[in-house]
Structure formats: C-alpha cells, structure tokens
C-alpha positions in Angstrom: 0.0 0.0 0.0 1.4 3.0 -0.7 1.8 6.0 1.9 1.2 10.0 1.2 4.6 11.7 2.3 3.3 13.9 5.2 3.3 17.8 4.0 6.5 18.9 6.2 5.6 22.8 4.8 2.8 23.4 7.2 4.9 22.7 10.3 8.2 23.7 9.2 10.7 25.7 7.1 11.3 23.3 4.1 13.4 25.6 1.8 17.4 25.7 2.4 18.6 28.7 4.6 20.4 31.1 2.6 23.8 30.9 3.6 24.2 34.6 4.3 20.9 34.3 7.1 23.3 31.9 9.1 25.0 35.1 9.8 21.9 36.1 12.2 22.5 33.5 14.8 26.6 33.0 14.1 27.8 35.5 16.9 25.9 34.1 19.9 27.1 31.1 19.0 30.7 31.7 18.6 30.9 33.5 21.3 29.7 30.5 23.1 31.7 28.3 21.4 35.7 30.5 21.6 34.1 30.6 25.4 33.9 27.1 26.3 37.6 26.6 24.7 39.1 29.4 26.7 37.7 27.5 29.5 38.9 24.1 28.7 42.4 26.1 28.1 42.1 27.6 31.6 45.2 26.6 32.7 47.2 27.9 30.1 47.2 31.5 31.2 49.6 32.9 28.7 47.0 31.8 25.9 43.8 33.1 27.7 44.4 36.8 26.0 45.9 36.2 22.6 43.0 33.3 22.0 40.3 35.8 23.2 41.3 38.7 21.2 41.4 37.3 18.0 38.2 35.3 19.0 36.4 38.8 19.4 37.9 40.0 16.1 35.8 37.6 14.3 32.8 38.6 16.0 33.4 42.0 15.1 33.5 40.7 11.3 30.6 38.4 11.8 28.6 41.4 12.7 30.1 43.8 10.0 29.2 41.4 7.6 25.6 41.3 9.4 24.9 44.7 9.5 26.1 44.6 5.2 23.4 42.2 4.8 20.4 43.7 6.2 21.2 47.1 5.1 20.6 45.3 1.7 18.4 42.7 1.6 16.3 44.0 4.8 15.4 42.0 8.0 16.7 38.6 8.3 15.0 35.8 10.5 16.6 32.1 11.3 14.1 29.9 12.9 15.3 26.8 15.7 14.4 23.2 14.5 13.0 24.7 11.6 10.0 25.2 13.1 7.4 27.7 11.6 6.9 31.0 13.8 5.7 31.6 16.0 6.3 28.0 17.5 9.6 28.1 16.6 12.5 30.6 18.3 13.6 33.1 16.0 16.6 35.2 15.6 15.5 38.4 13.9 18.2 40.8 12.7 17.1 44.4 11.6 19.4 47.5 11.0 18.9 48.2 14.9 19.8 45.1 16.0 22.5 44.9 13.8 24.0 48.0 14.5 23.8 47.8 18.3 25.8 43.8 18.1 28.6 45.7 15.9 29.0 48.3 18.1 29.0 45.6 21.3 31.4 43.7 19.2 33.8 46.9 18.5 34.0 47.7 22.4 34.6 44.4 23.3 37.4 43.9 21.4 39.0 47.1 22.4 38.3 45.9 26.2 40.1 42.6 25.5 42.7 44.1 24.0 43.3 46.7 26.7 42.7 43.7 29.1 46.3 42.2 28.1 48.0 44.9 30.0 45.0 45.4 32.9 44.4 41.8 33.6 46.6 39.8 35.9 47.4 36.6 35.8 44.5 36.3 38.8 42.7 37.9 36.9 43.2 35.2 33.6 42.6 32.6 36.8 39.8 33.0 37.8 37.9 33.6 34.3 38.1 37.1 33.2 38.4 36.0 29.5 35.7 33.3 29.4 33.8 35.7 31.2 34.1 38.2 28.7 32.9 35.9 25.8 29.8 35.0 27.5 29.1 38.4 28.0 29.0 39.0 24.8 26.8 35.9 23.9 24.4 37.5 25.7 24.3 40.7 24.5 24.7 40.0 20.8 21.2 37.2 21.5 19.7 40.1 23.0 20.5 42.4 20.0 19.4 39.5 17.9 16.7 37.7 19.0 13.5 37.8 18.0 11.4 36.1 20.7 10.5 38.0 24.5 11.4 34.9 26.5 14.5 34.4 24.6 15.4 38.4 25.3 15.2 37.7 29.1 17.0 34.5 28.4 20.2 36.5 27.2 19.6 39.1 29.6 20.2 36.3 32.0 23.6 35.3 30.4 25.1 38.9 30.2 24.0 39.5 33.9 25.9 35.7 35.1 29.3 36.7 33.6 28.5 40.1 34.5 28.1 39.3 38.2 31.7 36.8 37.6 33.4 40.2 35.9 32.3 42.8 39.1 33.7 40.5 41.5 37.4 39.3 40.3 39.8 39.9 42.2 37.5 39.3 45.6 38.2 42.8 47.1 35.7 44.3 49.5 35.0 47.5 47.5 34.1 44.9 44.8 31.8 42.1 46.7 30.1 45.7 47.9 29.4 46.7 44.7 28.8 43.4 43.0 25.5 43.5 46.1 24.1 46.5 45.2 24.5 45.9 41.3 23.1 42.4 41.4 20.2 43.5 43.7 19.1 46.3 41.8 19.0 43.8 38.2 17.3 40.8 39.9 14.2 42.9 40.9 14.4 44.7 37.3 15.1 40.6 36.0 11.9 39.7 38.3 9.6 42.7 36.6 10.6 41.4 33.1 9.7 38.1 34.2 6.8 39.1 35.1 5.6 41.2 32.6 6.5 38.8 30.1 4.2 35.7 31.7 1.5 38.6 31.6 2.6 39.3 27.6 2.1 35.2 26.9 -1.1 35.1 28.9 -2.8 37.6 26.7 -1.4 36.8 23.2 -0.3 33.3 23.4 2.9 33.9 21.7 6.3 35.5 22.9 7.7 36.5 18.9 8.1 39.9 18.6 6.4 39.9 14.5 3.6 38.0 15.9 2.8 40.1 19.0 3.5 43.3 17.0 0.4 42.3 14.4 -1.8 41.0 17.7 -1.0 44.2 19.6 -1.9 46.3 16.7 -4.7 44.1 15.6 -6.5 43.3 18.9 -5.7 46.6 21.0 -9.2 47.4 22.1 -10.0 45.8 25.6 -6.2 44.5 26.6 -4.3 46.0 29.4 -1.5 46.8 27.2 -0.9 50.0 29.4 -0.2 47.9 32.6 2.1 46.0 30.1 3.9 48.9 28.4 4.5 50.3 32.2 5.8 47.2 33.7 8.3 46.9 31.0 9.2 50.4 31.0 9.9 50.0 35.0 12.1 46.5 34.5 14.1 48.2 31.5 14.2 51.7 33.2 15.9 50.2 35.9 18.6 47.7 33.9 18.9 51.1 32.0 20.0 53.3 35.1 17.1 55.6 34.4 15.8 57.9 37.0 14.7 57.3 40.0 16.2 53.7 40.3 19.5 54.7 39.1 21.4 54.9 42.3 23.0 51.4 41.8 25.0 52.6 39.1 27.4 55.1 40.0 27.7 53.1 43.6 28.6 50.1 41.7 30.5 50.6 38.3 33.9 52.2 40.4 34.2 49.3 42.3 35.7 46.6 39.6 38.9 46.3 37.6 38.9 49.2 35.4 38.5 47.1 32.1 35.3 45.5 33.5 33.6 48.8 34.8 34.8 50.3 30.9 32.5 47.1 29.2 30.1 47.7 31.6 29.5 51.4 30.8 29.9 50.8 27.1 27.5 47.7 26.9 24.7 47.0 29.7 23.0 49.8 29.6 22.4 50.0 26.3 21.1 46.7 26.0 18.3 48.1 28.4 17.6 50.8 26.7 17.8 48.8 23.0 14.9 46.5 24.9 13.1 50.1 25.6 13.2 50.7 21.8 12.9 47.4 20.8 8.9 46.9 23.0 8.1 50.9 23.4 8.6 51.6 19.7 7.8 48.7 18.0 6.0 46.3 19.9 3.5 49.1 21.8 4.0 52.9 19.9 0.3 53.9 21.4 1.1 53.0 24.8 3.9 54.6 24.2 2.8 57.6 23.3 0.6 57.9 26.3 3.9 57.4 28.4 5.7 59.6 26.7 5.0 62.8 29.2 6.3 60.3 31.7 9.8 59.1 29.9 10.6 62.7 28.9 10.5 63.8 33.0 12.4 60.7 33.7 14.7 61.6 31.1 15.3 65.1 32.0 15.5 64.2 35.8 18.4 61.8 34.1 19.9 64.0 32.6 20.3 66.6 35.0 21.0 64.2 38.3 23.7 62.7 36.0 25.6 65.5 35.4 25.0 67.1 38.9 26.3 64.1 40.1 29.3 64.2 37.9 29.9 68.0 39.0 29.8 66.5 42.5 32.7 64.1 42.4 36.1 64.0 43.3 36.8 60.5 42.4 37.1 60.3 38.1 35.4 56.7 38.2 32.6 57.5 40.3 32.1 60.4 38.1 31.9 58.6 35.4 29.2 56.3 36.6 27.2 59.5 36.8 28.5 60.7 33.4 27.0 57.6 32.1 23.6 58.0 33.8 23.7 61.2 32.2 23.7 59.6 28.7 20.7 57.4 29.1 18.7 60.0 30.4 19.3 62.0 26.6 17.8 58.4 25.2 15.1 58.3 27.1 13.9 62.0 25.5 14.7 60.5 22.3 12.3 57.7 23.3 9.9 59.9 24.5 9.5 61.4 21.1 8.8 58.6 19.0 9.3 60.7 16.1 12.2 59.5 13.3 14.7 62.2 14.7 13.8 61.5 18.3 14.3 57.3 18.1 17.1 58.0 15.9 18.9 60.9 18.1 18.7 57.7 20.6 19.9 55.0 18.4 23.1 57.6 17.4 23.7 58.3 20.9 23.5 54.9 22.7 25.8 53.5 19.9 28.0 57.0 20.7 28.0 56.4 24.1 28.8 52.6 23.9 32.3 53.8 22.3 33.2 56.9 24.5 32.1 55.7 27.8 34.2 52.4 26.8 36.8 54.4 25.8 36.5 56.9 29.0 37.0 54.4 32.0 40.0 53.3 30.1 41.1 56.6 30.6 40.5 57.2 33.6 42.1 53.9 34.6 45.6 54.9 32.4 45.4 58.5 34.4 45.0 56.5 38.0 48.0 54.4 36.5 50.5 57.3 35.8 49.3 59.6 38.8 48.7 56.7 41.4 45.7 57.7 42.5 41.9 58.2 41.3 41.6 61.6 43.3 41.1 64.8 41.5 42.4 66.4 45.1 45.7 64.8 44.0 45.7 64.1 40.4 47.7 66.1 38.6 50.5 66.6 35.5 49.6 64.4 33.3 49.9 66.2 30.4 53.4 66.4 31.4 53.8 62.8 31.8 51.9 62.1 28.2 50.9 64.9 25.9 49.7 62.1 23.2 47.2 60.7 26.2 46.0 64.2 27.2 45.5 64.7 23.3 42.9 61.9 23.1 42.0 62.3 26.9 40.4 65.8 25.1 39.1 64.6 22.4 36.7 62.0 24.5 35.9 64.7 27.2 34.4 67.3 24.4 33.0 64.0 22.5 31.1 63.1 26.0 29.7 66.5 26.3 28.3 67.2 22.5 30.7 69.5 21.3 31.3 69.3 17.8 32.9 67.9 15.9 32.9 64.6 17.5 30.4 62.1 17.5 28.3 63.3 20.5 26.9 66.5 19.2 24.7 64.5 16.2 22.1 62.7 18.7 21.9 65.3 20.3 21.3 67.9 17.4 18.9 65.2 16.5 17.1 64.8 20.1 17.1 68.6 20.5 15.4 69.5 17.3 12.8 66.3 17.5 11.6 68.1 20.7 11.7 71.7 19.5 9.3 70.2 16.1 6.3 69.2 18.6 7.2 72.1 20.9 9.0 70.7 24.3 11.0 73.6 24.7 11.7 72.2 27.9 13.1 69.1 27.0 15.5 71.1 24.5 16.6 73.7 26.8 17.8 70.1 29.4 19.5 68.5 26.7 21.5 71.7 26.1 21.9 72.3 30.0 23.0 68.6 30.3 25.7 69.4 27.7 26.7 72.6 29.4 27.1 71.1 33.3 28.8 67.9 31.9 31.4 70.1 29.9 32.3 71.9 33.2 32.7 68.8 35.2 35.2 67.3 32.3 36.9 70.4 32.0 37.5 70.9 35.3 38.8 67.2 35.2 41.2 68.1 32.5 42.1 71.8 34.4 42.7 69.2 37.9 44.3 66.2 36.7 46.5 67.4 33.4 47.1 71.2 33.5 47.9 71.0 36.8 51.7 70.6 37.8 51.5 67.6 40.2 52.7 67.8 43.9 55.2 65.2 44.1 56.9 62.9 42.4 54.6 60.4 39.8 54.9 56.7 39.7 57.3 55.8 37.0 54.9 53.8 35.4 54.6 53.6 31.5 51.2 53.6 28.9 51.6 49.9 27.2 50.6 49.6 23.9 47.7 47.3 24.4 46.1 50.3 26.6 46.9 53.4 24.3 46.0 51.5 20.4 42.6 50.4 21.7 42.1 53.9 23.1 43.2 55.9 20.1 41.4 53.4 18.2 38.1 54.4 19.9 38.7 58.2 20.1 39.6 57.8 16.5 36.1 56.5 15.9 34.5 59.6 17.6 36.2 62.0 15.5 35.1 60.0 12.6 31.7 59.4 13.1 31.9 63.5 13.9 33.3 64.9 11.0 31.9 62.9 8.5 28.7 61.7 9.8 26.4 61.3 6.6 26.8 57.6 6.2 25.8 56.8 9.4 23.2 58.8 10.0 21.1 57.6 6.8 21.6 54.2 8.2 20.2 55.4 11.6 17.4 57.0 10.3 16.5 53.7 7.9 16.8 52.2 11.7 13.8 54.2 13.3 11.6 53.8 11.2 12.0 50.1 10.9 11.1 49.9 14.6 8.3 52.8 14.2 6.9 50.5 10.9 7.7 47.1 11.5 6.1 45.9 8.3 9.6 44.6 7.2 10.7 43.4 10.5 6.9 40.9 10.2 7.6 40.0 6.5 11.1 38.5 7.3 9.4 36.7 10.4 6.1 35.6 8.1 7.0 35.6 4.7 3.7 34.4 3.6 1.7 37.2 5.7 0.9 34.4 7.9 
C-alpha cells in the first residue's frame, strides 16, 4: 500500500537557509563556542588573551558582515528546528539590532585588548576571558533575537558573567558593589519576568512579528498599558534611568577598570535597546501615552547625572554618573517617538557605547600614571603624556556634545525632534546637560592634566595594548563627527524600521501568515 509523504511545509521551514541568514545566529554562538575553549584552556594562562582577542575580532566581522546584509536585503530571520513562527524561536536581525551587536562587538574587542595589560594573571585565573565571551553571547542574543522569552534568556547570560566580571579579584569595595549591582538587576530581571508571563497570557505567543500584528490588531480591551508600564519599570531600571538609578554610580567604580569600561559601554544599552525594541515597536500607542512620563524621567536623568558628575572628586565615580547622564538623553529620544527622536537615541546609545568604553579606560591609564583616582591629587599628566592628554580631550568634548565629535549629532537630532512638537523644555535640558557635563570634564582636564602635580609620579609607562585600543576608539569619535552622513542615513533607515515594522513581520512571516 502505498503511503502519502506527510506535508512537512505546514509545520516547518522546508526551503534551504540562505547561507548569508546563518549570519543572524553566528555571533551568539561563537561566542559561546571560543568561550567554552578558553575554558577548557584555563590553565594555560599565557594563551587566555591572545585566544580571546582574535576570537572577538571575528565577532566583530561576523557582525560587519551582518549589518552589510540587512542594510541590503532587509530584516533577516533564522528559525530553531525549523519550526514555523511563531512556534519556533527566531533570531530576527534588523538595522537596529545589527547595529547595536557591531557596536557591542567593537567595544569588546578594544576591552580585550586593553585587558592584556590590565588583567593579571588572577585575573586570567579565575575567568576574566571566558567571562568576557559569555558576556557577549548574551548581549549579541539580546541584540538579535526575536522572541521575548529568549530576550530575558540572554539578559540572563550577560548578567551571570556580568556578576563573575564585578567581582574578580575578591576585594571588599568589589563584593560591595557586586551586592548593590546584582540587587538592583534581579528585581528589574523579576519585573521582566513578570511582565513577560503577563505578555504570553494575553497573546499566546512570545515572537516579537507575531505580538507586534496581535497588539496592533487586537488593542481594544487589553491591558496593554499595565504591560507597556511594567516593561518600561524592568528596563528603566537595567537602563539606570531615573529614580532607580542609584545602583549605578555606587557600583560601576568598584571593579577592575577594564570591567567597569565594558560595563558602561555595553549593559545599559542593552536596556535601553529593549526600551526601543517593546516601546517603539512592539507598543507605539502606549507609548505615546507614556511619553510625558519618559521625557520627566529623562530630563530628571539627565540633569542628576551631570550634577552628580559635578559632585565628584573620584574620576570613576564620576563617570558612573556621566553615564547616567547619557541614558537619560535616550530616554527624550524615546519619549518622542518621532524618526529624529528614536534616531537621536539609536546615534547616541551606539555614541555612548564607544566613548564611555573608551573613557573608564582613561581614567584607569590616568590612575596608572598619577597613582591615584583623586582629582584632590591628580595632577600633571599632560606632562607625563601629551599624546594621552590629546585623546583624553578629544573623548571629554565628544562626551559632552561639542562638535565635531560624534556626541553633538544625537543630540542635534534629540534637540530639534523636541523643538518640532514644541518641548521647549526638554530642549533647553539636553542643552543644559551638555553645558554642566562640559564643566565637570573640563575641570577634570584643568585638575588632573594642566595642573603641575605635587610630588613625584609613579614611573609607570602607557603599554601599547592600553593606548592603540584607546586611540582606536577616540579615533572613531572623531570620525563618526566629522563625516557623519553615512551613518546617519543608516540610523534614520533604523527608526523607522522599529516605528513601521512591516519589514521586520515579513522576514518573520513571509507568507503574511
């Protein structure tokens, strides 16, 4: 008797996968995978670094060659087991996802390069290496998946190694900060839990594509408000927005200065790519009846920030608040909705992730040559470097929006979103922000380099695996500054991908199914 073949199509993906769309789901996994060898290595701690380094050099191709791929052919979606969405787990790439994994991928690789002069052989020990790949499995999935559950998932991965990275080197500053850092993210990790049981219980389905047509489809009669808010609150608070951003600047002095520089440049912008990602796409209306509410927790950001940062005497404590400052200048962008507004977000959080990166290893090469982290003491470095001071500058106007470096285009971009709809307001705090944070750097740079120091320095040197990752960085800021075009059409391609996510669905759905 003969027997039908069973029709695989209506369960599963039956045409080949483009061998390009691999490039979705490669960087997770290889991250995972140079990872687990660094950890069967582990006892050959004069390999940890140079296998590492080049490991993250291929991630940062993967990704180029990701972010080429969608900015041509569009949004590209691989699918686990080959199981149709929305039963199957999907790894969605679109230009904002992209863009944000590159960027990652950039400032990780300057870290682990820098990391071959700041890392001890403790340091290799105990895991600082395997540590750093895992991290950045987890924040490329985040950046690239395409499935709630799977979000929190990778959230989950970042924040392990995360919590491994605070605390090497067992000091008591560090277990003290690793407390109030892990605290703070497992209530925000509890609210995304949460909300996201809440987001299954009402649609049924955790892919993004499939909640985004439900959501729009079905809006009448669900409590998408309470979910909008509860998501807001968990990714406000992994974010360091205002007012549960106190855990931030009490934490992010306390580990070696190559973790706290990853840190600054990478999980906090995975919060606030998770604002973009629900906010903008997944829920614009509730969004927009929030958005009185992000721009005053914005602007409270923003100002606290650099208040704080005015405050300080220590440079990596002021840094933290520097940093706080930043996300509070996304959150008006995100308060906006507009193009300009997302996209004055998207430019600054992928500014940010480079100059904050490339500011704590500064500060950590000026606590190396002066011996100390106090601006009561610091003093004459320019002496002992002018090359440093010159790129110490560059990343201290970049920081504060001063053309022509790379910080002054978001916020050009954030300040004229709000002036078109009339928040005057919120213009007039992004400006201020800009003004207080450019005194609190230049009176770093007046403290700790014009000024003769007091005694004798430390004869200590800048290796060349601290200064080429540096220059490397500053050099991008300057770049993106002067010649910004490129970028910024990209950007703009970005928002409003996430504001009409009619692309982002087809990739997911093909059929319109």
């Amino acid at each position: 008797m003969a027997v039908n073949p069973a029709d695989l199509s209506a369960a599963l993906v039956t045409t080949p996968v483009a061998p390009a769309d691999w490039l979705v789901v490669l960087p997770p996994a290889w991250c995972i995978l140079s990872g687990a060898v660094l950890l069967m290595l582990r006892k050959s701690l004069h390999l940890q670094g140079w296998l590492a380094v080049p490991a993250l050099a291929v991630l940062v191709l993967l990704d180029a060659l990701l972010l080429a791929h969608v900015a041509q052919n569009g949004p590209v979606t691989m699918v686990m087991g080959r199981w149709l969405p929305p039963f199957g787990i999907a790894f969605t790439a679109d230009l904002t996802g992209a863009l944000f994994a590159l960027a990652g991928a950039v400032v990780a690789l300057a870290g682990g390069v820098h990391a071959l002069g700041d890392i001890d052989g403790s340091g290799r020990r105990y895991g600082f290496y395997p540590f750093l790949l895992l991290l950045m499995a987890g924040v490329s999935g985040a950046f690239l998946t395409g499935d709630v559950f799977n979000l929190y998932v990778w959230f989950e991965v970042l924040l392990i190694s995360s919590f491994g990275l605070i605390v090497l080197g067992s000091e008591p500053r560090q277990i003290d900060g690793a407390v109030k850092y892990a605290f703070l993210n497992l209530v925000a990790t509890t609210l995304f839990l949460i909300a996201t049981g809440y987001l299954y219980g009402l649609f049924g389905t955790l892919n993004m594509a499939d909640i985004a047509v439900k959501a729009a489809e079905n809006r009448a009669g669900l409590p998408l408000m309470t979910l909008a808010a509860l998501y807001l609150l968990a990714f406000g608070m992994k974010a360091a927005a205002f007012p549960v951003n106190f855990w931030l600047p009490a934490s992010y002095h306390t580990p070696r200065v190559v973790v706290s520089a990853l840190f600054a440049g990478l999980l906090t912008k995975v919060g606030i790519y998770a604002l973009l990602r629900t906010l903008v796409m997944l829920f614009p209306v509730e969004r927009e009846e929030l958005s009185f509410v992000i721009a005053l927790a914005g602007a409270a950001t923003m100002v606290l920030g650099a208040l704080g940062a005015l405050g300080q005497s220590d440079i990596r404590r002021m840094l933290g608040y520097v940093v706080v400052s930043g996300i509070g200048t996304m959150l008006a962008g995100l308060s906006l909705g507009s193009p300009g507004g997302v996209g004055g977000a998207i430019f600054y959080a992928l500014h940010s992730m480079v100059v904050m990166t490339a500011l704590y290893m500064a500060a950590g090469l000026a606590g190396r040559l002066a011996g100390t982290f106090d601006l009561n003491r610091l003093g004459g470095l320019h002496g002992r470097s002018a090359p440093f001071s010159a790129l110490s500058l560059v990343l201290f106007f970049a920081v504060s929006g001063l053309p022509p470096f790379s910080g002054f285009w978001p916020k050009v971009m954030v300040a004229k979103a709000a002036m078109d709809i009339g928040a005057w307001w919120l213009t007039a705090t992004v400006l201020l922000t800009g003004f207080l944070t450019t005194i609190a750097l230049g009176r770093v740079f007046a403290l700790a380099y014009w000024r003769p120091a007091e005694g004798a320095l430390p004869d200590e040197a800048i290796p060349a695996s601290a200064l080429v990752p540096l220059a490397a960085l500053a050099a991008l800021t300057v770049a993106f500054g002067l010649f910004p075009d490129a970028l910024l059409a990209t950007i703009q391609h970005a928002a409003q991908g996430l504001a009409d996510p009619r692309a982002y669905i087809g990739s997911v759905f093909p059929e319109g199914g």
